[in-house]
C-alpha positions as CSV (number, residue, x, y, z in Angstrom):
1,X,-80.6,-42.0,-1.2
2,X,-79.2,-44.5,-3.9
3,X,-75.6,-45.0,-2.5
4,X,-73.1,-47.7,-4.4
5,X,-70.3,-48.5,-1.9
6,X,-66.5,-49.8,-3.6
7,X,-64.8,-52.5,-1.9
8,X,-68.3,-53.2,0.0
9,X,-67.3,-56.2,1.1
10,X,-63.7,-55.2,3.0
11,X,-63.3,-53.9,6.3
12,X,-64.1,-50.2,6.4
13,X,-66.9,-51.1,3.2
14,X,-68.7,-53.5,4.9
15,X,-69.3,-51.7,8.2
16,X,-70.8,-48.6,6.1
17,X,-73.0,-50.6,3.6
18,X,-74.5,-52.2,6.4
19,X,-75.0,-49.2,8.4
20,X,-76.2,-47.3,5.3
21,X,-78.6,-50.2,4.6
22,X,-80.0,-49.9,8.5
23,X,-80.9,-46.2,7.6
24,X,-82.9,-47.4,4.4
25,X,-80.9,-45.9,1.8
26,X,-81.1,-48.2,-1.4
27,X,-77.4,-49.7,-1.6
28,X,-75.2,-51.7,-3.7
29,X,-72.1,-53.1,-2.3
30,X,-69.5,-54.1,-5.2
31,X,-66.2,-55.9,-5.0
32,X,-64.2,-58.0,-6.8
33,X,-63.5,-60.1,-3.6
34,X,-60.2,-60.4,-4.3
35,X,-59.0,-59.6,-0.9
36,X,-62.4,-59.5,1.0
37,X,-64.7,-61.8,2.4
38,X,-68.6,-62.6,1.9
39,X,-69.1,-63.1,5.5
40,X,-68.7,-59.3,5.9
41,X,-72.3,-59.1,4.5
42,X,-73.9,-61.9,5.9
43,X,-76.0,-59.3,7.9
44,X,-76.7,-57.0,5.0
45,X,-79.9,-56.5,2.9
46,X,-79.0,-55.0,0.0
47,X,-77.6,-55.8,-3.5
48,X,-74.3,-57.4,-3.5
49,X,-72.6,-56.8,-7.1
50,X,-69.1,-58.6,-8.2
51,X,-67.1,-56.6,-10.4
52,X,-63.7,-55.2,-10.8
53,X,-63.5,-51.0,-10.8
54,X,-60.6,-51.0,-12.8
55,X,-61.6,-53.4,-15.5
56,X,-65.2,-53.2,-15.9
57,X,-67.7,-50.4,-15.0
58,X,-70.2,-51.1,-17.3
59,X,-72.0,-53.3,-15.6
60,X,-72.1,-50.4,-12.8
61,X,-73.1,-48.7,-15.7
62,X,-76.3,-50.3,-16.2
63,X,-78.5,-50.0,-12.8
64,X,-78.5,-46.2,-13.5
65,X,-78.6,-43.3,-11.8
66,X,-76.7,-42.9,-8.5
67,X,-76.9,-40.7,-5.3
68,X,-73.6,-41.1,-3.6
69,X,-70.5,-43.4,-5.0
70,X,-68.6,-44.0,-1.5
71,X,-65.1,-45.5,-2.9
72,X,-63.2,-47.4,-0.9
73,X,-61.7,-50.0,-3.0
74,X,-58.3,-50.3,-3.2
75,X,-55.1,-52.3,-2.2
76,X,-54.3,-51.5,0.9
77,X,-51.5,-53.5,1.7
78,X,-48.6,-51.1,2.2
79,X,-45.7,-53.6,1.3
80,X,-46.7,-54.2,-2.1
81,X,-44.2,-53.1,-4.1
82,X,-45.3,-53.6,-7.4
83,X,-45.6,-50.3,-9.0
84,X,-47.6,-51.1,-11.6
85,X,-50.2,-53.2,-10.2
86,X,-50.9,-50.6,-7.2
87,X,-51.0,-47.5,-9.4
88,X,-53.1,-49.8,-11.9
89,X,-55.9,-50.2,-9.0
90,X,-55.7,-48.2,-6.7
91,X,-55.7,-44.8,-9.6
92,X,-56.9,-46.2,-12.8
93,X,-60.3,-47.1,-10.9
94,X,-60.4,-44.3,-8.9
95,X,-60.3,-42.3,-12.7
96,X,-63.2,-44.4,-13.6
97,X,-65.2,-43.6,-10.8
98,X,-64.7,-40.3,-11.2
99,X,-66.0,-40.8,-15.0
100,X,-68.7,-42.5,-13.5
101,X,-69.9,-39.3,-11.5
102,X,-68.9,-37.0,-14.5
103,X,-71.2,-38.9,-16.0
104,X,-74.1,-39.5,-13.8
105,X,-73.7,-36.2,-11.4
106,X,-72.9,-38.4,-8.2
107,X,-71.3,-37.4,-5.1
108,X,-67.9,-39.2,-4.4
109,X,-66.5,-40.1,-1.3
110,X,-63.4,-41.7,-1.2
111,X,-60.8,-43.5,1.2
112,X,-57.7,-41.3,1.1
113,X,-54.7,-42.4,3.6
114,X,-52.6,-40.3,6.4
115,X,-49.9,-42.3,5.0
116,X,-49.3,-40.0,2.7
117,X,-47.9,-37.5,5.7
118,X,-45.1,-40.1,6.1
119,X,-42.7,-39.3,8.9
120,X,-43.7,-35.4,8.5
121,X,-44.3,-33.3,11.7
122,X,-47.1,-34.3,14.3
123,X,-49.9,-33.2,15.0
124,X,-50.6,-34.1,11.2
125,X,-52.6,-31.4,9.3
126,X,-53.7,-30.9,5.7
127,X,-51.9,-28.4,4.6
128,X,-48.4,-29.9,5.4
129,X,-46.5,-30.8,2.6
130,X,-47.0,-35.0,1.4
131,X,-44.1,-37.0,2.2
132,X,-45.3,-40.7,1.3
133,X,-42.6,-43.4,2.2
134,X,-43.8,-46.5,-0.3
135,X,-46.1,-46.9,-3.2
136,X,-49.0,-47.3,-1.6
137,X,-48.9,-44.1,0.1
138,X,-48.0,-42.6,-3.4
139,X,-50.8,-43.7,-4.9
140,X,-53.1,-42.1,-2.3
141,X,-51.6,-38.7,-2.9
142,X,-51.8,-39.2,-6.6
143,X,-55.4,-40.0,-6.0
144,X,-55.7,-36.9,-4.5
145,X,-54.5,-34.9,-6.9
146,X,-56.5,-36.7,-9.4
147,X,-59.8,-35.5,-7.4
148,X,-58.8,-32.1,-7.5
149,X,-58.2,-32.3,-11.4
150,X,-61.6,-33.4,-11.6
151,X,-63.3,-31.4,-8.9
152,X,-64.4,-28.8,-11.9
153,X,-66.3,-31.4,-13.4
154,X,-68.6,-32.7,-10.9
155,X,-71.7,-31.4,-9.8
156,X,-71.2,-31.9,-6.1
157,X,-68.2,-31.6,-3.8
158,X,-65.4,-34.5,-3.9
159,X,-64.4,-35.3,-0.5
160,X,-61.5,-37.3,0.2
161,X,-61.0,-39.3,3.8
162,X,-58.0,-39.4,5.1
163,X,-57.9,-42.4,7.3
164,X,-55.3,-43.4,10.3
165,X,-55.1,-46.7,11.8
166,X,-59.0,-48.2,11.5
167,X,-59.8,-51.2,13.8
168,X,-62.6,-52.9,14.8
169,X,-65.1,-55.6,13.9
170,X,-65.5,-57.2,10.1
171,X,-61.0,-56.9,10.1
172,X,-60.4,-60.7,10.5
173,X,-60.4,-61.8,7.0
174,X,-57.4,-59.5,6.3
175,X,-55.1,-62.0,8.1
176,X,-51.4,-60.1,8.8
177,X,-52.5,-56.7,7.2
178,X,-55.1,-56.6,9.7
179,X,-55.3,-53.8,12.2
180,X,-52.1,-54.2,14.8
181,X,-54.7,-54.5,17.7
182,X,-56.4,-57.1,15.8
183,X,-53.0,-58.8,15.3
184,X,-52.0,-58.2,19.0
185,X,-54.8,-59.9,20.0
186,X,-54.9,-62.9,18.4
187,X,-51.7,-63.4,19.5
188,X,-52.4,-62.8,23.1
189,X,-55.4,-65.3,22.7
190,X,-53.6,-68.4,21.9
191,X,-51.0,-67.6,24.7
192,X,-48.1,-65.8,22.7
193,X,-46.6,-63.0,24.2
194,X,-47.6,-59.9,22.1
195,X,-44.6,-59.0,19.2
196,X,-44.3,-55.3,18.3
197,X,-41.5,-53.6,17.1
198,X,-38.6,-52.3,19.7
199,X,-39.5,-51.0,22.3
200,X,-43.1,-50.4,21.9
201,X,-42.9,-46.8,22.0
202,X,-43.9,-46.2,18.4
203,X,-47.5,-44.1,18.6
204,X,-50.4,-44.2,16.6
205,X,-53.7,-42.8,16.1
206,X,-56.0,-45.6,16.4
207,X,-59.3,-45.6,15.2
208,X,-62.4,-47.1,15.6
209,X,-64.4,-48.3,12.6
210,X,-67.5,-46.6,13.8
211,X,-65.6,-43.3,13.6
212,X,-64.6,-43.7,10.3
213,X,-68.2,-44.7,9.0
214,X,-69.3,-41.4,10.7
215,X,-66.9,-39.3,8.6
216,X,-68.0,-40.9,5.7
217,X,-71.9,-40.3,6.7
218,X,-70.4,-36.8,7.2
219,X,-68.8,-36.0,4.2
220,X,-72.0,-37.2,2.6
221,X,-73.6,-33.8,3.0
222,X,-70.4,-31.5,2.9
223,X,-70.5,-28.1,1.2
224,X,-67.1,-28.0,-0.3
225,X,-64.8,-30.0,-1.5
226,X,-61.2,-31.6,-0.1
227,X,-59.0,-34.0,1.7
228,X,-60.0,-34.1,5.3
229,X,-58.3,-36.1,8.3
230,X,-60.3,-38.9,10.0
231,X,-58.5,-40.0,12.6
232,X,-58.7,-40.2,16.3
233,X,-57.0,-37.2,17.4
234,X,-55.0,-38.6,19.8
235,X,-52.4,-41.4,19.9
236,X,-51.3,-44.3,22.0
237,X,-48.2,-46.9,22.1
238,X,-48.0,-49.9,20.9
239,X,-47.3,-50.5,24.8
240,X,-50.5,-48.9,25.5
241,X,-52.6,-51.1,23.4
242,X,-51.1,-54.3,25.2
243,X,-51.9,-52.9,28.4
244,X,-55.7,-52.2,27.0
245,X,-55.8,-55.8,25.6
246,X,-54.4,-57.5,28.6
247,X,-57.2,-55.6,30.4
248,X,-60.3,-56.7,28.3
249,X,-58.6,-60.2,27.8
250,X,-57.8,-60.9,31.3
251,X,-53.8,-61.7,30.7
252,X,-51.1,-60.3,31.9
253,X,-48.7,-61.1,28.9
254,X,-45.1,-59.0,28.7
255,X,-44.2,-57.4,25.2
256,X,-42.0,-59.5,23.1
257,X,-39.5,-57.0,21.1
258,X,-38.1,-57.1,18.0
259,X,-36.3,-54.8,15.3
260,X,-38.1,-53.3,12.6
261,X,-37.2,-54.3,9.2
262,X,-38.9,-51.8,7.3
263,X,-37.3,-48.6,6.2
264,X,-40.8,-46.6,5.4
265,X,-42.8,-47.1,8.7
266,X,-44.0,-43.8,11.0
267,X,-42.9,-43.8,13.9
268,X,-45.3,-41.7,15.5
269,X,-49.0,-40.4,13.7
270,X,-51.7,-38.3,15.4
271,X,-54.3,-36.5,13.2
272,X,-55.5,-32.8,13.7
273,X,-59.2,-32.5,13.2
274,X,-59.9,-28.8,13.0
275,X,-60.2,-29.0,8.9
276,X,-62.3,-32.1,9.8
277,X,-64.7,-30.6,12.6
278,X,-64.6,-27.1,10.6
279,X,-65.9,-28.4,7.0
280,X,-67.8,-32.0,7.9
281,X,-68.5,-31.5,11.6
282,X,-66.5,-35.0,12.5
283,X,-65.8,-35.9,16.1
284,X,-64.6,-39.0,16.7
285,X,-66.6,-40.4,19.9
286,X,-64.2,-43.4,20.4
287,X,-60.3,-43.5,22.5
288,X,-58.5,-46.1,23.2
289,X,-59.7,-47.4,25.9
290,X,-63.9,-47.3,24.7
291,X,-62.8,-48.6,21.2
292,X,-61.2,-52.0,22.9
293,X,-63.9,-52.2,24.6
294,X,-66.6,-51.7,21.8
295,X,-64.3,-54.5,19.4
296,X,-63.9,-56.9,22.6
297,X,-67.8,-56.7,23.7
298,X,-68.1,-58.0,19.5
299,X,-66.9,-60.8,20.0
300,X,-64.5,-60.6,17.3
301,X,-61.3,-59.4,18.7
302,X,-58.8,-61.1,18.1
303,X,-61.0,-63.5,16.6
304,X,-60.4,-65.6,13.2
């Protein structure tokens, strides 16, 4: 297929570009690189093109017809709290992709974010109402709703990702909004004891980029059309993942705890992937335990 992946050159674009490139699909990675990092696709083959969704398309435009537009540009950092500039990107492009596949009859894919669940009940399902807890999360459900608005007007089924917490290799150039077990990591690397929020019992559904570029190969050939969780189905501590780390690192650092600052942070996520399994077939193949393992045996953990 003819795939254009947004944001090609972050974390979660990078490591499907490259995969889709490895599969011989003919691939255009664009970003504006203004928060990712050319080193990301050192390894990949395709066309690289430098653009910003929001601002111009037209160069997009231009190369034609495409298969698949896999979106996953946006700002991601969830303590922005600009209004205006994270509605601007992260919806305004999202409505000119979707003009884009009006347009050129495209499939889209798109990063959606279980942040918009906020601090609802757990195990985290579709259906439940959205209760996002800052801007960013916001944003995701509007860009949901802004799917289903133009669902009517594509010619194949919109499906929207919902992603947890996504770790693994090509993370580094994020710096501090990198993955915590990235963060943790580094940390634990240089000697520091590991710093995590009191008293480490927060949970999370960690999971591993290789997951996530599964679901999107997934929802690539779905029949119908929605918001679908892509998580790990399962959650660990914060405690958990320092045990794991001290393991693969060969450490034996104690947490060091301190209070949270933030008002809008969950306290606990796990994802429920029946909608997932049901409508895409996803299974994540990756726990704890074999994710670490897969990031450490990189050689990027913690790295950079």
């Amino acid at each position: 297929m003819r795939i254009v992946v947004t944001g090609g050159a972050g974390f979660i674009g990078s490591n499907l570009v490259r995969r889709l490139a490895r599969e011989g699909h003919e691939t255009v990675a664009v970003d504006d690189f203004s928060s990712a990092s050319w080193q990301n696709l050192v390894d990949y083959s395709g066309d690289v093109l430098t653009l910003d969704t929001y601002t111009d398309l037209s160069t997009l435009q231009r190369l034609g017809r495409f298969d698949v537009i896999c979106h996953q540009a946006s700002i991601t950092d969830t303590t922005v709290m600009d209004q205006r500039k994270m509605m601007t990107n992260n919806v305004e492009s999202f409505r000119n992709v979707l003009e884009l596949a009006v347009e050129t009859g495209a499939r889209v894919v798109w990063a959606s974010s279980c942040s918009i669940y906020g601090q609802g009940p757990v195990p985290m399902r579709e259906a439940q109402p959205p209760n996002p807890l800052n801007v960013y999360a916001f944003s995701k459900l509007q860009m949901e709703r802004l799917a289903r608005q133009y669902q009517g007007r594509l010619k194949l089924p919109i499906v929207g990702l919902r992603y947890s917490n996504v770790y693994g290799p090509g993370e580094n150039h994020k710096g501090k909004f990198a993955s915590m077990i990235h963060q943790l990591a580094r940390q634990m690397r240089s000697g520091q004891r590991p710093r995590v929020f009191e008293h480490g019992q927060q949970k999370r559904d960690f999971v591993y980029i290789a997951d996530v570029v599964q679901a999107n190969l997934k929802a690539m050939q779905s029949r119908e059309s929605g918001h679908f969780n892509a998580g790990a189905g399962a959650s660990w501590s914060f405690n958990e993942v320092i045990a794991e780390l001290n393991r693969v690192l060969g450490t034996q650092l104690e947490p060091e705890y301190f209070r949270n600052p933030y008002s809008f942070t969950q306290d606990w996520t796990q994802t429920d992937l029946s909608e997932s399994t049901r409508a895409l077939g996803y299974r994540p193949e990756y726990d704890l335990r074999r994710g670490i393992d897969a990031y450490f045996e990189s050689g990027t953990l913690g790295v950079g």
